[in-house]
N, C-alpha and C positions, 0 to 999 in steps of 0.2 A: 603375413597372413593374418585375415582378420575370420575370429570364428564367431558367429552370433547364438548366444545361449538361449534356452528356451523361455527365459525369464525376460528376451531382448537384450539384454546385458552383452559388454560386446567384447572380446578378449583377442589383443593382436601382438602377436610375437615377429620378430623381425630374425631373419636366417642370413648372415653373410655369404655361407658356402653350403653348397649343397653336402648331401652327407654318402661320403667313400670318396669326395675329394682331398687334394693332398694335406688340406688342414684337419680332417678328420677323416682317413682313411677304414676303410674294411679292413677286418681281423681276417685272417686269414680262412678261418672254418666258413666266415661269413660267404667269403669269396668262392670257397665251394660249394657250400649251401646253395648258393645261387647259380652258380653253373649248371650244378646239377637236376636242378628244377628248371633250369631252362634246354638242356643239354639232353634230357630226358624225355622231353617234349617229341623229338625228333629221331632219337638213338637208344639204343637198348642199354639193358643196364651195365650188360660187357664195355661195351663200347663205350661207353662214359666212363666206366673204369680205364678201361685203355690207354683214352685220350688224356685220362688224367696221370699216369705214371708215365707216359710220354710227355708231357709236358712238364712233370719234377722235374727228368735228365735231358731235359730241353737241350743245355750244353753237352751233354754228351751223344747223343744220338750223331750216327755217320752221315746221315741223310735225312733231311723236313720230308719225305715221302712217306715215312713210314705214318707222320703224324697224319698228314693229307688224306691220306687211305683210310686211316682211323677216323676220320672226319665224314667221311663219303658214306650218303644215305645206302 
């Protein structure tokens, strides 16, 4: 990426991997932060809650419905 300063002056940095890829991965709060702001958009704050402590016990849940429900506007 090349940025042009206001002086003209030109300053370019080069990125191999974009950022929350596996070589620079998201922290985890990052990863909810961002759910949530996106998650929120569509769904109340219950229901973001929900989907989100369904999704911790991902592996323990009996059945993906309960998540899918939790998912549905």
């Amino acid at each position: 990426m090349t940025v042009t300063l206001t002086d003209w002056r030109q300053v370019t940095r080069l990125r191999q991997s974009a950022r929350g890829d596996f070589q620079e991965p998201y922290r985890e709060d990052e990863v909810r932060a961002k759910f949530r702001g996106l998650a929120g958009v569509v769904l109340s704050r219950g229901a973001v809650t929900r989907v989100e402590e369904l999704v911790e016990r991902l592996d323990e849940l009996p059945r993906l419905s309960d998540l899918v429900v939790a998912l549905t506007l």
